[in-house]
MOPAC internal coordinates of N, CA, C and O (Angstrom, degrees):
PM7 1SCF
backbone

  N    0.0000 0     0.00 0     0.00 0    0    0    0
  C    1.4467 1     0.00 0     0.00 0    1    0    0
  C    1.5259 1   107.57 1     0.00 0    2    1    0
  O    1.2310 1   124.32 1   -69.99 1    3    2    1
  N    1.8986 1   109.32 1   110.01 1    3    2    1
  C    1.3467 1    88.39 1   169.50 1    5    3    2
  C    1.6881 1   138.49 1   -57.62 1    6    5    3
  O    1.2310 1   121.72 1    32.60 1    7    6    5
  N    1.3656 1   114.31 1  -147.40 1    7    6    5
  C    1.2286 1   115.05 1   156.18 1    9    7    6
  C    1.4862 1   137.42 1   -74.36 1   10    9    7
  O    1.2310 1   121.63 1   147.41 1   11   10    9
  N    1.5979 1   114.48 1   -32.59 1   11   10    9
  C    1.2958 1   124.25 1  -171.28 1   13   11   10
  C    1.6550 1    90.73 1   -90.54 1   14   13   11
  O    1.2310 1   108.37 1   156.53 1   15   14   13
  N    1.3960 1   139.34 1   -23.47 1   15   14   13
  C    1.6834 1   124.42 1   175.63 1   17   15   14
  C    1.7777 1    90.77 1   -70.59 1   18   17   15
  O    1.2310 1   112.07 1   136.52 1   19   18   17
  N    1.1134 1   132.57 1   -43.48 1   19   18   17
  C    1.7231 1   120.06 1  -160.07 1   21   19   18
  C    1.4532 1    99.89 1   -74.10 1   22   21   19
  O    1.2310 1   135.39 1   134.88 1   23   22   21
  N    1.0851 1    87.82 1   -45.12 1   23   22   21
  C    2.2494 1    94.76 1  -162.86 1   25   23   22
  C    1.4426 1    85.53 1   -19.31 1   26   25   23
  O    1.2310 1   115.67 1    64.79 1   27   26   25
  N    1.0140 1   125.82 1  -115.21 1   27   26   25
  C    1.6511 1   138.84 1  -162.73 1   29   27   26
  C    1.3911 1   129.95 1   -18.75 1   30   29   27
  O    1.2310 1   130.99 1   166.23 1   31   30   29
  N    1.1898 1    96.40 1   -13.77 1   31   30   29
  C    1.9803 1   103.54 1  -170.14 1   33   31   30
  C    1.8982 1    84.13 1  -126.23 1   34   33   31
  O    1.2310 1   114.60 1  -178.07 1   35   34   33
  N    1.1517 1   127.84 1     1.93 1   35   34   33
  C    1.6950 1   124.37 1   179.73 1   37   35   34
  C    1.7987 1    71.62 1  -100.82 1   38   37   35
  O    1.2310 1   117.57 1   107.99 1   39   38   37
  N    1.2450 1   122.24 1   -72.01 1   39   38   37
  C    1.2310 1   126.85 1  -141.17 1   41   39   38
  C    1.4429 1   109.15 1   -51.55 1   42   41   39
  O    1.2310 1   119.17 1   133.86 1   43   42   41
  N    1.3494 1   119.19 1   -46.14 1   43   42   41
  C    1.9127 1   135.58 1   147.34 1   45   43   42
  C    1.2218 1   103.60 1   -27.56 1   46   45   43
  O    1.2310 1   120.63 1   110.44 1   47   46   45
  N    1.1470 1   116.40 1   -69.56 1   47   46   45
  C    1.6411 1   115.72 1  -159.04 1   49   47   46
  C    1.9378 1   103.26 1   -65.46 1   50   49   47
  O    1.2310 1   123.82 1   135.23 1   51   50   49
  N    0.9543 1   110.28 1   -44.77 1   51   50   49
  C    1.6637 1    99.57 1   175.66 1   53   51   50
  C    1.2282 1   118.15 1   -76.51 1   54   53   51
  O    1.2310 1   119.42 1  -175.31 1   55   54   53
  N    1.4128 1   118.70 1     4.69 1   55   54   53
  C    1.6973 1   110.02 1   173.93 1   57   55   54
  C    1.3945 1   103.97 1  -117.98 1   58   57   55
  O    1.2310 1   129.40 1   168.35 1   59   58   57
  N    1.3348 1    99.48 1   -11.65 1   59   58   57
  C    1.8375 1    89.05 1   178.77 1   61   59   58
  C    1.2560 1   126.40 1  -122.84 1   62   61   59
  O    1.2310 1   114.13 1   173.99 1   63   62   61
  N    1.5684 1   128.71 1    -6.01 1   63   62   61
  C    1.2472 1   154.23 1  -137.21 1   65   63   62
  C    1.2855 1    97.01 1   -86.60 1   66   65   63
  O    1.2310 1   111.54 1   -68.35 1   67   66   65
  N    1.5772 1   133.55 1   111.65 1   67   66   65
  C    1.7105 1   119.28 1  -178.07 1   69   67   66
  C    1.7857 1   107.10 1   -56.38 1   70   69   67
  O    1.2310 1   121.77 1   151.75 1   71   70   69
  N    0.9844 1   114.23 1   -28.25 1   71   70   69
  C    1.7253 1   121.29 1  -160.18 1   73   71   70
  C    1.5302 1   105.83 1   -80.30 1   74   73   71
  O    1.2310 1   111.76 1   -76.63 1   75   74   73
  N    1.2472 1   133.14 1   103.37 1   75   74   73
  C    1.3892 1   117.64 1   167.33 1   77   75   74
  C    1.3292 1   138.09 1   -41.87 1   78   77   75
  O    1.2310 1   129.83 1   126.73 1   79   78   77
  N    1.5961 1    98.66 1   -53.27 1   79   78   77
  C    1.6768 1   110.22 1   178.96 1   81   79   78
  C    1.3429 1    96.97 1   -63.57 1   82   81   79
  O    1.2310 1   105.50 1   139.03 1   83   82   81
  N    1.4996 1   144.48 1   -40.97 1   83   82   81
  C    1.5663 1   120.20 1   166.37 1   85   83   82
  C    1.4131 1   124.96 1   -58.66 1   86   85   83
  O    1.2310 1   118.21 1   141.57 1   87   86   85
  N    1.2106 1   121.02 1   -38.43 1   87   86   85
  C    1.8911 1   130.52 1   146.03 1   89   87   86
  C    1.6064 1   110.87 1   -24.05 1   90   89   87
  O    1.2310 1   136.62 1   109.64 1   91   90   89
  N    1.2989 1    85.43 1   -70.36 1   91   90   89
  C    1.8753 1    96.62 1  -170.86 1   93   91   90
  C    1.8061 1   108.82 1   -57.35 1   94   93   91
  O    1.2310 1   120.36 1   144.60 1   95   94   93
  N    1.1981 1   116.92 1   -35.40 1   95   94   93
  C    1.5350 1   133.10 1  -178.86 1   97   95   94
  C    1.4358 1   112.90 1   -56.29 1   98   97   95
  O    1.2310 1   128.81 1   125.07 1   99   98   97
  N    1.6687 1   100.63 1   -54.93 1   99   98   97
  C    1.4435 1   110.97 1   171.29 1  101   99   98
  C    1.4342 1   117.75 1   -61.26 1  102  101   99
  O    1.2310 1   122.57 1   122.75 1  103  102  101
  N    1.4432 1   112.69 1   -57.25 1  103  102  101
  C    1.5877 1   115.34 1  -171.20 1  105  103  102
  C    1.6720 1   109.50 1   -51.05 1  106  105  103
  O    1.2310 1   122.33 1   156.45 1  107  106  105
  N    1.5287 1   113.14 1   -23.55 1  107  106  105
  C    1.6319 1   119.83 1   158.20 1  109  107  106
  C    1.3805 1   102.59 1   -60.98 1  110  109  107
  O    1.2310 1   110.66 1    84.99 1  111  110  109
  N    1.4658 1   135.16 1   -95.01 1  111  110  109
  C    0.6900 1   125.24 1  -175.95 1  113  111  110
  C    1.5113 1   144.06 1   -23.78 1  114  113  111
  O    1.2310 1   115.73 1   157.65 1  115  114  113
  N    1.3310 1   125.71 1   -22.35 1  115  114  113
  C    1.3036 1   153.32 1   170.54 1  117  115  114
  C    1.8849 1   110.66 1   -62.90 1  118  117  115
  O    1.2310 1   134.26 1   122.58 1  119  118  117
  N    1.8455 1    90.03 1   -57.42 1  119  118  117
  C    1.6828 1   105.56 1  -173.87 1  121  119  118
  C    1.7605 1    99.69 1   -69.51 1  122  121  119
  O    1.2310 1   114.87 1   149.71 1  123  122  121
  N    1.8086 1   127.33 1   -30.29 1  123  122  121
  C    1.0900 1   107.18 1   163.91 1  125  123  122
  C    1.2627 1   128.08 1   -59.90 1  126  125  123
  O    1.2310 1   102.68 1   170.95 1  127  126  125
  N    1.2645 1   149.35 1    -9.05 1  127  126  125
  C    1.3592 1   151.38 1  -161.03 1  129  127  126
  C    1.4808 1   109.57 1  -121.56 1  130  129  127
  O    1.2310 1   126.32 1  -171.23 1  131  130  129
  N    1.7728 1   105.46 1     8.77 1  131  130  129
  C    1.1964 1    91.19 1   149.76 1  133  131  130
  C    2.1585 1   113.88 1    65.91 1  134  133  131
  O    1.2310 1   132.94 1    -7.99 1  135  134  133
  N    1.5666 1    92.60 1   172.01 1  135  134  133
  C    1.6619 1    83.34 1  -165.66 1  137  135  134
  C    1.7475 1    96.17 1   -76.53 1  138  137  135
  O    1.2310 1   115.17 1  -150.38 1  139  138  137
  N    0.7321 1   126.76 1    29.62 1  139  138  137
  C    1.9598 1   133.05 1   146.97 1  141  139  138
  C    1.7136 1    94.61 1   -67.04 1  142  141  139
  O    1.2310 1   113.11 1   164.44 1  143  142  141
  N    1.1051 1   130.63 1   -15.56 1  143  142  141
  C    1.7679 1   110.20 1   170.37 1  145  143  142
  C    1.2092 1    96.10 1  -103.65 1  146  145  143
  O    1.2310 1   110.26 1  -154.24 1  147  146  145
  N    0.9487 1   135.91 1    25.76 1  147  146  145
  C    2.1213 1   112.80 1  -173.03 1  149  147  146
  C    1.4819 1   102.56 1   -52.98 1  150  149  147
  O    1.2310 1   121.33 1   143.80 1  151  150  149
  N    1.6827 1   115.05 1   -36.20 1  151  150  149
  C    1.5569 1    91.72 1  -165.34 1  153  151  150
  C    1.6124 1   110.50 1   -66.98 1  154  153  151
  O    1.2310 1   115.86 1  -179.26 1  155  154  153
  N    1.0538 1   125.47 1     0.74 1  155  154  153
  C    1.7420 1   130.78 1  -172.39 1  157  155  154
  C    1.6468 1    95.24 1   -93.59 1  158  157  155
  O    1.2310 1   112.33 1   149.83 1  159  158  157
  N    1.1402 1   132.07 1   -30.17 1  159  158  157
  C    1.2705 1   126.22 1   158.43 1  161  159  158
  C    1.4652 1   132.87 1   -11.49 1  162  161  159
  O    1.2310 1   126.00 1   125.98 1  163  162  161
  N    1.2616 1   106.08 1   -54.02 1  163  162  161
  C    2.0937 1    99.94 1   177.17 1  165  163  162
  C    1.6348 1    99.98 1   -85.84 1  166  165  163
  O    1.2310 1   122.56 1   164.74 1  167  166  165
  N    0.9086 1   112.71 1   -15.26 1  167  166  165
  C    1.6647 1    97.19 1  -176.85 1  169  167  166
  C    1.6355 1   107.19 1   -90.11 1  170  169  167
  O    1.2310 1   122.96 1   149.18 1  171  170  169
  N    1.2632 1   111.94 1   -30.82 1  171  170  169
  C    1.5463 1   108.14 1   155.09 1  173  171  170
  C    1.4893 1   118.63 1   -62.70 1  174  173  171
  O    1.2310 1   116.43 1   135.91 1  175  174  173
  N    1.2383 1   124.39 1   -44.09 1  175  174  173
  C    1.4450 1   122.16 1   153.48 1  177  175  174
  C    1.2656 1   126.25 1   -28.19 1  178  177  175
  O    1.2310 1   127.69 1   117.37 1  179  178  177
  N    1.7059 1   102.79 1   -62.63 1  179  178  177
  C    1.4639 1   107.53 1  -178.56 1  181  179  178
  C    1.4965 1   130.15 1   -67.52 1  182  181  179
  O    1.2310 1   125.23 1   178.33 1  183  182  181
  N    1.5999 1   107.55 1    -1.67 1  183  182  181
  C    1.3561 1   121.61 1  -163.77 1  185  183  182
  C    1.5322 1    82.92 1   -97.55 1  186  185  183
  O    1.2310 1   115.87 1   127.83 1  187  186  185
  N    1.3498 1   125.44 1   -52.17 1  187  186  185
  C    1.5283 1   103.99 1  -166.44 1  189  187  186
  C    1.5678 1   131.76 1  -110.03 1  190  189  187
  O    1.2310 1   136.83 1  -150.16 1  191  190  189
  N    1.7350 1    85.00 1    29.84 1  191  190  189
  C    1.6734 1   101.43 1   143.78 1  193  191  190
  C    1.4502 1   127.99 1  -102.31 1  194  193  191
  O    1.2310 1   128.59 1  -179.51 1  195  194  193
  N    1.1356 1   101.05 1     0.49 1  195  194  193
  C    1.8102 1   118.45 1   173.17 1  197  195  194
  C    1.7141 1   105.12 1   -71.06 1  198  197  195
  O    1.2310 1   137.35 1   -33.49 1  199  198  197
  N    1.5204 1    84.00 1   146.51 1  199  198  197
  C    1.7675 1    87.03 1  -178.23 1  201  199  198
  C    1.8712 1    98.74 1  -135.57 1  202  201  199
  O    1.2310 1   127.66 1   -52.00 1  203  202  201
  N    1.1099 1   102.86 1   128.00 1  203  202  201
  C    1.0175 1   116.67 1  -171.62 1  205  203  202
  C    1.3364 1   114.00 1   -73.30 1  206  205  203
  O    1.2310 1   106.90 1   -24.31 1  207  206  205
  N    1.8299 1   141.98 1   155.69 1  207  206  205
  C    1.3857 1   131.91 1  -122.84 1  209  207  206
  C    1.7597 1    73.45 1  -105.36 1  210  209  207
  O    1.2310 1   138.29 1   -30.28 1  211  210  209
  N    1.4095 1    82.15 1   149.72 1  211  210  209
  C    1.5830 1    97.55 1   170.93 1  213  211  210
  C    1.5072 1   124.83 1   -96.67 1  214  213  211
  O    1.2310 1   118.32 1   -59.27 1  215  214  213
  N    1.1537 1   120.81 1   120.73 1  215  214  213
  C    1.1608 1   144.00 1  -171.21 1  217  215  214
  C    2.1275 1   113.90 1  -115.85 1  218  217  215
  O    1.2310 1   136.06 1   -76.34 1  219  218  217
  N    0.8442 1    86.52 1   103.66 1  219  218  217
  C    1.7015 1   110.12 1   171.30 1  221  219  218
  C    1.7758 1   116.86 1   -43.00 1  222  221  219
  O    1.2310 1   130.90 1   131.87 1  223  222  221
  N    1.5059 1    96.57 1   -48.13 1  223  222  221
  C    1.6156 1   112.69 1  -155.83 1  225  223  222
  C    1.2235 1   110.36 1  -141.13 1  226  225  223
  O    1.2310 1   114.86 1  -141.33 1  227  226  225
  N    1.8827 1   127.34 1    38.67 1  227  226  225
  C    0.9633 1   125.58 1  -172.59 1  229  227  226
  C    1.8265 1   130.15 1   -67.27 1  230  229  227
  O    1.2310 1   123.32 1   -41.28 1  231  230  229
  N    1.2945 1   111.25 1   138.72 1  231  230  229
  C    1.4238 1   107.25 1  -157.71 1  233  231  230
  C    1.8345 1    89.63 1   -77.83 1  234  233  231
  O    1.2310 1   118.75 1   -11.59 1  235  234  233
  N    1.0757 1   119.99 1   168.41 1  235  234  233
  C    1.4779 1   147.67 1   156.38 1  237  235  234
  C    1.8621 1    91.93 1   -10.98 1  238  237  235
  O    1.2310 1   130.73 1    81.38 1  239  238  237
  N    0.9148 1    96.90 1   -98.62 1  239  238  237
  C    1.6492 1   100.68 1  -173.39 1  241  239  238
  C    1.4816 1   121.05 1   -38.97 1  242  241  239
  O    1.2310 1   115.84 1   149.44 1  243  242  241
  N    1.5380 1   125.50 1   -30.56 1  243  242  241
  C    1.8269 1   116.01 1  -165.49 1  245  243  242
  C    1.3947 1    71.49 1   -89.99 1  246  245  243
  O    1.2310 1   103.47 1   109.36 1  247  246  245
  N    1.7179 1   148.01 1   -70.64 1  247  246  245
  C    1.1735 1   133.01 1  -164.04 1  249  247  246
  C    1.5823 1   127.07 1   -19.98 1  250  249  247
  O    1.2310 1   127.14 1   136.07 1  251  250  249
  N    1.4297 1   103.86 1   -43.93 1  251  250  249
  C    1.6256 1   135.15 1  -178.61 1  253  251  250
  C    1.6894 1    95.60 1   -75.97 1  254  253  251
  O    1.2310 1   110.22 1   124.37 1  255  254  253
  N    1.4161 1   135.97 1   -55.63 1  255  254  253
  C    1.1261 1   143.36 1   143.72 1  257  255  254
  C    1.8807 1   105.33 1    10.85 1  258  257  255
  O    1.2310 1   144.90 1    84.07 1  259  258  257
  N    1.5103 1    69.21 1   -95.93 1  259  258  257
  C    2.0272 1    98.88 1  -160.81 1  261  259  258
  C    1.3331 1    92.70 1   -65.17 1  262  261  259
  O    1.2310 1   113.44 1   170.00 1  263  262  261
  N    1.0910 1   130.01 1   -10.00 1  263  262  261
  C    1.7727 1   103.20 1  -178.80 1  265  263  262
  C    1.8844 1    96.04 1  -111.51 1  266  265  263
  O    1.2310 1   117.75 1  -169.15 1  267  266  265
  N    1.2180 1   121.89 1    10.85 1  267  266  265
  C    1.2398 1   124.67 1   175.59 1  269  267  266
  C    2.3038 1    87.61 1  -104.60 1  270  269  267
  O    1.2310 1   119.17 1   149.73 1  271  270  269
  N    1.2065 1   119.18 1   -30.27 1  271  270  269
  C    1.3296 1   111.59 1   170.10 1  273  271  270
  C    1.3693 1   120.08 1   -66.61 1  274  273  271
  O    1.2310 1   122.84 1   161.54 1  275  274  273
  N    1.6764 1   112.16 1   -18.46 1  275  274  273
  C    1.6232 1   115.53 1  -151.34 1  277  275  274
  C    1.8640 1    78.40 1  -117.93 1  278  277  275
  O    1.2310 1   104.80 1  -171.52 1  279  278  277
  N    1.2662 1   145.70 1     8.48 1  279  278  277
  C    1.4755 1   137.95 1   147.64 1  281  279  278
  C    1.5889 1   103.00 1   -95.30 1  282  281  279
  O    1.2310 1   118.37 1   160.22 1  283  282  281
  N    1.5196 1   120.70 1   -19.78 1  283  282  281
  C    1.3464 1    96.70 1  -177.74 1  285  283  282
  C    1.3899 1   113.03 1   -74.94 1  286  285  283
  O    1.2310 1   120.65 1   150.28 1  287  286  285
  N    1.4217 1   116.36 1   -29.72 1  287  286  285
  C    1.3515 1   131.56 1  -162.44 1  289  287  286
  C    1.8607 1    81.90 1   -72.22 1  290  289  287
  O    1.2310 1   114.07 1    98.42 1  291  290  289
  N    1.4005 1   128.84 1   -81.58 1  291  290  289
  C    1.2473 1   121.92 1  -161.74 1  293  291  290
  C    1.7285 1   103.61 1   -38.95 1  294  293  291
  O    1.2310 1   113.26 1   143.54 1  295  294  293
  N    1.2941 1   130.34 1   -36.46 1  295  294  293
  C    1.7832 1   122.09 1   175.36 1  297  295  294
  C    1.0010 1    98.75 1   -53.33 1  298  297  295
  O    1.2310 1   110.90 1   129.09 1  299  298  297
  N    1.5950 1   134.73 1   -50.91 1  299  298  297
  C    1.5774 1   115.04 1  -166.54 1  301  299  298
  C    1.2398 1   128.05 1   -74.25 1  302  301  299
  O    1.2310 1   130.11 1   160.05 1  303  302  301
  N    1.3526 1    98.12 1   -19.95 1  303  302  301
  C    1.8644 1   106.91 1   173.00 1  305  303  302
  C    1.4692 1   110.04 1   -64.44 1  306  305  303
  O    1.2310 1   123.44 1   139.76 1  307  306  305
  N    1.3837 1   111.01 1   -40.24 1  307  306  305
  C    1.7145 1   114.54 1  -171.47 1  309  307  306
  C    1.4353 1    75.01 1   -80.07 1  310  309  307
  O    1.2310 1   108.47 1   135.63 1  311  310  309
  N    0.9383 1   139.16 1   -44.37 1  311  310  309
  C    1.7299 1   114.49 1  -155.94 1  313  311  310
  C    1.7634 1    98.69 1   -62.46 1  314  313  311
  O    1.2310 1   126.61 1   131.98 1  315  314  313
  N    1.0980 1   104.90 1   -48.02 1  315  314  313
  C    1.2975 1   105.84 1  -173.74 1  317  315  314
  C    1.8478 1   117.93 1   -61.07 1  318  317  315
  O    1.2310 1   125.54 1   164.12 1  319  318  317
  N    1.2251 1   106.97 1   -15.88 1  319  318  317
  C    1.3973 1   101.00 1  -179.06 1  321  319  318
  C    1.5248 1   108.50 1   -81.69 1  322  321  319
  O    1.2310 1   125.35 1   141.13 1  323  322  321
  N    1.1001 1   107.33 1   -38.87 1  323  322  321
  C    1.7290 1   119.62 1  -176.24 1  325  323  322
  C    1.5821 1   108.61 1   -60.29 1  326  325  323
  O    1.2310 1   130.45 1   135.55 1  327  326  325
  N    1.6971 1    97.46 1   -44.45 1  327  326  325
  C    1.5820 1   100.39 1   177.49 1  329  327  326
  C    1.4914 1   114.62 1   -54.39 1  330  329  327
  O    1.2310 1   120.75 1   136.44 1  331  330  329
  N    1.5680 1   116.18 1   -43.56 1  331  330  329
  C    1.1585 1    93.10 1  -156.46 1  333  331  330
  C    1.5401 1   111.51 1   145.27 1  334  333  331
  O    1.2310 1   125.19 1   156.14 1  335  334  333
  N    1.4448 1   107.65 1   -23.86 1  335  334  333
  C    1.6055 1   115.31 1  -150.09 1  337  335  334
  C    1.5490 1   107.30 1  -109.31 1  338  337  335
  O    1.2310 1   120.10 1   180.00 1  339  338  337

């Protein structure tokens, strides 16, 4: 499957995917293909202007959470450099 059959079903999976590390997997996958993803570009954008919900007193796991949100955001930045953007 080239690049232009995945784009769209990669591009889904990093904006909607409950699982981060599958998020984070994709947004790799994305930066391999190079500016052949530009159109995935604003939604990588939009991922790392998102701020994840703030929590005061997070137990063990949302901590693990937000810092699995704050590596996805750093994948999209590298994704974005490779792309192009």
């Amino acid at each position: 499957m080239g690049a232009t059959d995945a784009l769209p079903m990669l591009t889904y999976m990093v904006v909607n995917d409950k699982d981060y590390a599958c998020r984070i997997a994709v947004a790799n996958a994305l930066a391999g293909f190079g500016p052949a993803a530009k159109k995935a570009a604003p939604h990588l954008k939009a991922i790392m202007t998102q701020q994840p919900p703030v929590n005061l007193n997070p137990t063990a796991a949302e901590a693990a959470q937000e810092m699995l949100f704050h590596d996805l955001q750093k994948a999209c930045r590298e994704a974005l450099a490779k792309i192009g953007q």
